[in-house]
C-alpha positions as CSV (number, residue, x, y, z in Angstrom):
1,X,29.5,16.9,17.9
2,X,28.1,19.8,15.7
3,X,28.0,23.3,16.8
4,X,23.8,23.5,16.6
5,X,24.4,20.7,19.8
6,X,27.0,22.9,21.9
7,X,25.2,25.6,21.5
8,X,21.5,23.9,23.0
9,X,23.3,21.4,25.4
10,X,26.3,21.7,28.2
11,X,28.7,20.3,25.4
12,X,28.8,16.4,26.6
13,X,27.0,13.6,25.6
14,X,25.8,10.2,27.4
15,X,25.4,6.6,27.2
16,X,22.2,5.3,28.7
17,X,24.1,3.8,32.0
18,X,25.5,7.1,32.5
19,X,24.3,9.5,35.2
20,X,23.5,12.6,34.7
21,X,21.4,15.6,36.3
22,X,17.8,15.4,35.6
23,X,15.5,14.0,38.0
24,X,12.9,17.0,38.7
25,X,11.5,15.6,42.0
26,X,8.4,14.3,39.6
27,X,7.4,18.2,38.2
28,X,5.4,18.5,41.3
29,X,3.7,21.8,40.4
30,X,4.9,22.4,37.1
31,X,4.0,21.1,33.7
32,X,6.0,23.8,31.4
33,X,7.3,21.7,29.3
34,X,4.3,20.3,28.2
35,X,2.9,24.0,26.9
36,X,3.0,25.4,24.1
37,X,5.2,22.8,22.1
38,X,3.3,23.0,18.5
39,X,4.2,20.1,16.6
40,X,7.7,19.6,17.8
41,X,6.5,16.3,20.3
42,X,6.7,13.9,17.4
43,X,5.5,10.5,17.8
44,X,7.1,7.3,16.7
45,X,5.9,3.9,16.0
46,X,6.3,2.7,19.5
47,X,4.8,6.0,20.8
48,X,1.9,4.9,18.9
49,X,2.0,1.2,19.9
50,X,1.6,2.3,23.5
51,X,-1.1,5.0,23.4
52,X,-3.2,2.5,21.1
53,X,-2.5,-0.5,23.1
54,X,-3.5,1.2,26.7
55,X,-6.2,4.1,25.2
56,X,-7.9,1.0,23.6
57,X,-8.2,3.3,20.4
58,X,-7.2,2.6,16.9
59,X,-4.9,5.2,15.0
60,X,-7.4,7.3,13.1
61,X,-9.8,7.6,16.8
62,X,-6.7,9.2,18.3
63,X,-6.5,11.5,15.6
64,X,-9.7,12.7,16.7
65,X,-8.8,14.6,19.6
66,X,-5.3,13.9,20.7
67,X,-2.7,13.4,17.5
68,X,-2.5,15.5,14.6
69,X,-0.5,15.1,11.5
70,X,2.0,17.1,10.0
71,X,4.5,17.4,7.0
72,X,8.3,17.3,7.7
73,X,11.1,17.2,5.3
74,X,8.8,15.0,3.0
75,X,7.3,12.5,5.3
76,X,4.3,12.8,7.1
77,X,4.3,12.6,10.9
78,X,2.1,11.9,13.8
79,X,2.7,14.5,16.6
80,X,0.9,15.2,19.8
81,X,-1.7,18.0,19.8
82,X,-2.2,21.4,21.3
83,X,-5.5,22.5,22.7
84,X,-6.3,25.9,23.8
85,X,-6.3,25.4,28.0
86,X,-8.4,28.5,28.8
87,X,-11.5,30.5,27.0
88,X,-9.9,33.4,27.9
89,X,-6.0,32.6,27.5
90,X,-3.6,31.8,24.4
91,X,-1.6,29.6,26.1
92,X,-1.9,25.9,24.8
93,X,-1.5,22.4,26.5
94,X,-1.0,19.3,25.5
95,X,-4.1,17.6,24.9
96,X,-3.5,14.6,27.6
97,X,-2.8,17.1,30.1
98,X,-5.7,16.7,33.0
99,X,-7.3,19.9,34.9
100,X,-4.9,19.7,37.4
101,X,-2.1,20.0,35.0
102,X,-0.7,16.7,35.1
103,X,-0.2,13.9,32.5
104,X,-3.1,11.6,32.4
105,X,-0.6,9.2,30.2
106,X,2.5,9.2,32.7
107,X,3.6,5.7,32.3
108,X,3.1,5.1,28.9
109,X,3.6,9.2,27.6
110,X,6.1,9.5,24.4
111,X,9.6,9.0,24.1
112,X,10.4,13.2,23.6
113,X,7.9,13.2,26.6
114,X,10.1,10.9,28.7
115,X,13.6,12.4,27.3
116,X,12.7,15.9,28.2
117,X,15.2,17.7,29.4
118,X,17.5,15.4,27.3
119,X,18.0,15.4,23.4
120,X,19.3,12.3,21.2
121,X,22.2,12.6,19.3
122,X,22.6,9.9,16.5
123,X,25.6,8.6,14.5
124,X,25.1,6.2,12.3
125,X,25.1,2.8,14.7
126,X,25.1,4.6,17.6
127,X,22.9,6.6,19.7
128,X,24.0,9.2,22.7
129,X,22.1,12.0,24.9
130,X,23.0,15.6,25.6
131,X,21.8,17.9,28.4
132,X,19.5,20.7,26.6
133,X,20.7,24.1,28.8
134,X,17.9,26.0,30.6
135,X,15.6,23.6,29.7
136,X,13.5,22.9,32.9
137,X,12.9,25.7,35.2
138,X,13.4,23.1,38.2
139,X,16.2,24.0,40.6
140,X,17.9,21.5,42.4
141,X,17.5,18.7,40.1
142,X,19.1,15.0,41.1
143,X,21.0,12.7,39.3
144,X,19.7,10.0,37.7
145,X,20.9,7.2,35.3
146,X,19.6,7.9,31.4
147,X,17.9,4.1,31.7
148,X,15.7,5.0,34.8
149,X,15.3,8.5,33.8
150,X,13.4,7.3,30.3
151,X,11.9,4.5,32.6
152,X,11.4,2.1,29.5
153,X,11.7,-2.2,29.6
154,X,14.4,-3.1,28.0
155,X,15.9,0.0,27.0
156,X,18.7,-1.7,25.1
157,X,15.9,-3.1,22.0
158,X,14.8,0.1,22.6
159,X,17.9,2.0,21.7
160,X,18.4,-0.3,19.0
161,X,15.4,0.3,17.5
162,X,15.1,3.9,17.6
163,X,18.8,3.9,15.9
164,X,17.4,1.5,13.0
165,X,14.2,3.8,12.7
166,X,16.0,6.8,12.5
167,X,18.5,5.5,10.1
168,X,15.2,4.0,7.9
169,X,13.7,7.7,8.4
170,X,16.8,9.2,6.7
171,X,16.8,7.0,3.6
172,X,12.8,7.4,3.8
173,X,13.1,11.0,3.3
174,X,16.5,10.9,0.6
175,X,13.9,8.8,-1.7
176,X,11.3,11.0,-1.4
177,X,13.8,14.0,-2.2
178,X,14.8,11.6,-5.3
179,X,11.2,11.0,-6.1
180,X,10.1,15.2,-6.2
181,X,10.2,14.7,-9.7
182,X,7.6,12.1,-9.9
183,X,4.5,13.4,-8.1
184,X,2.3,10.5,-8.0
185,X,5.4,8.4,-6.7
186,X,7.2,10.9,-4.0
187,X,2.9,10.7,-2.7
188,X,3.1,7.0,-3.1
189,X,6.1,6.8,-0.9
190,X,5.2,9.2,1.7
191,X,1.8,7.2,2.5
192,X,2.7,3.9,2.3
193,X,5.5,4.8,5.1
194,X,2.6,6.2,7.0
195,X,0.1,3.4,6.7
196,X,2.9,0.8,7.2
197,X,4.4,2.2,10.0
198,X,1.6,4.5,12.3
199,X,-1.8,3.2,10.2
200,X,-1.4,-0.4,10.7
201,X,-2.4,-1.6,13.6
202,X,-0.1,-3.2,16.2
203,X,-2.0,-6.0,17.4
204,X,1.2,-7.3,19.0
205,X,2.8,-8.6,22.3
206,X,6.6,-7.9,21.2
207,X,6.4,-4.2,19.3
208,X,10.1,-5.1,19.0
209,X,9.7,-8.2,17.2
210,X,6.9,-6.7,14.7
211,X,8.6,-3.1,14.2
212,X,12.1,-5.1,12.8
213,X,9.7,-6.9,10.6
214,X,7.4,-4.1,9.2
215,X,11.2,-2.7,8.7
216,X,12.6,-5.8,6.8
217,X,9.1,-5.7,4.9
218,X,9.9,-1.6,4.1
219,X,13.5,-2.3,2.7
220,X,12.6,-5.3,0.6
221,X,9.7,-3.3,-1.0
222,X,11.8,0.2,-1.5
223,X,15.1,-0.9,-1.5
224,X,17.6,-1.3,1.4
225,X,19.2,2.6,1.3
């Protein structure tokens, strides 16, 4: 574990049968963590699979009003937008957020969204969770398995696919960094990922099934890394 991780989390890290204190008795009056976030609620393939699939909008209609894009460490990434939530006030919201100040995506809101206040802690085949410290203002909180906390279906292709697309994210951004050199081709790179994996639309029943082959499709085209 590196020291960045003790220093944001209380210093252990989970498996996602393991049970550990988060449940926040559904944020009844509270929605702090979804203010003022900027672009750190990044969205992944599957993020985008399930806003598209049950906002019955396409990629760029979502970039509209509720997604922006944004540069990071060479690739260029879909996160959830801000929007100003008074005339009168500085203090931003998340652009799903209702006039009650509750989540008008709940079941199907992003992963970040659902990990909150847990963090993901890769290794190369393996993927593990740490509590982020003074995260949530809630007192009390219960425990709660990881699995029911993130509240996805079958949360083990889920874990295995967020391993293999954040492993595929690292070798994305090392050929970018190798391709700086070459303009037109570190550009080349950087939107192809985009429109193959966020552009594209996935007109599927099994995002599981289609992600491992837009994947496959990636690593024979650019080389498995």
């Amino acid at each position: 574990m590196n020291e960045n991780l003790l220093d944001i989390s209380d210093g252990k890290l989970y498996d996602r049968n393991d049970m550990v204190k988060v449940g926040c008795h559904d944020c009844v009056g509270c929605s702090s963590c979804c203010k003022n976030m900027g672009q750190s609620i990044l969205l992944d393939p599957y993020d985008i699979w399930q806003l598209t699939t049950n906002l019955k909008k396409s990629f760029e209609e979502l970039l509209v009003s509720s997604i922006e894009l944004h540069m990071e460490e060479g690739l260029i990434l879909p996160n959830l937008r801000m929007v100003q939530l008074a005339a009168a006030s500085d203090e931003e919201g998340c652009s799903f957020l209702d006039k009650d100040g509750r989540c008008s995506i709940h079941t199907f809101r992003p992963g970040i969204c659902r990990l909150f206040p847990l963090g993901r802690n890769y290794e190369p085949n393996r993927l593990q969770y740490f509590l982020l410290k003074d995260a949530c203002p809630v007192q009390g909180k219960s425990k709660l398995k990881v699995e029911k906390w993130l509240g996805i279906p079958n949360s083990k292709a889920y874990q295995e696919y967020l391993i293999r697309w954040h492993n595929l994210t690292k070798a994305v951004r090392s050929l970018v960094g190798a391709s700086l050199e070459e303009e037109n081709k570190a550009k080349a790179i950087t939107m192809d990922f985009l429109s193959s994996f966020f552009i594209k639309p996935y007109d599927c029943e099994d995002f599981f099934e289609e992600i491992h082959l837009r994947m496959d499709q990636w690593e024979e085209r650019n080389g498995k890394h």
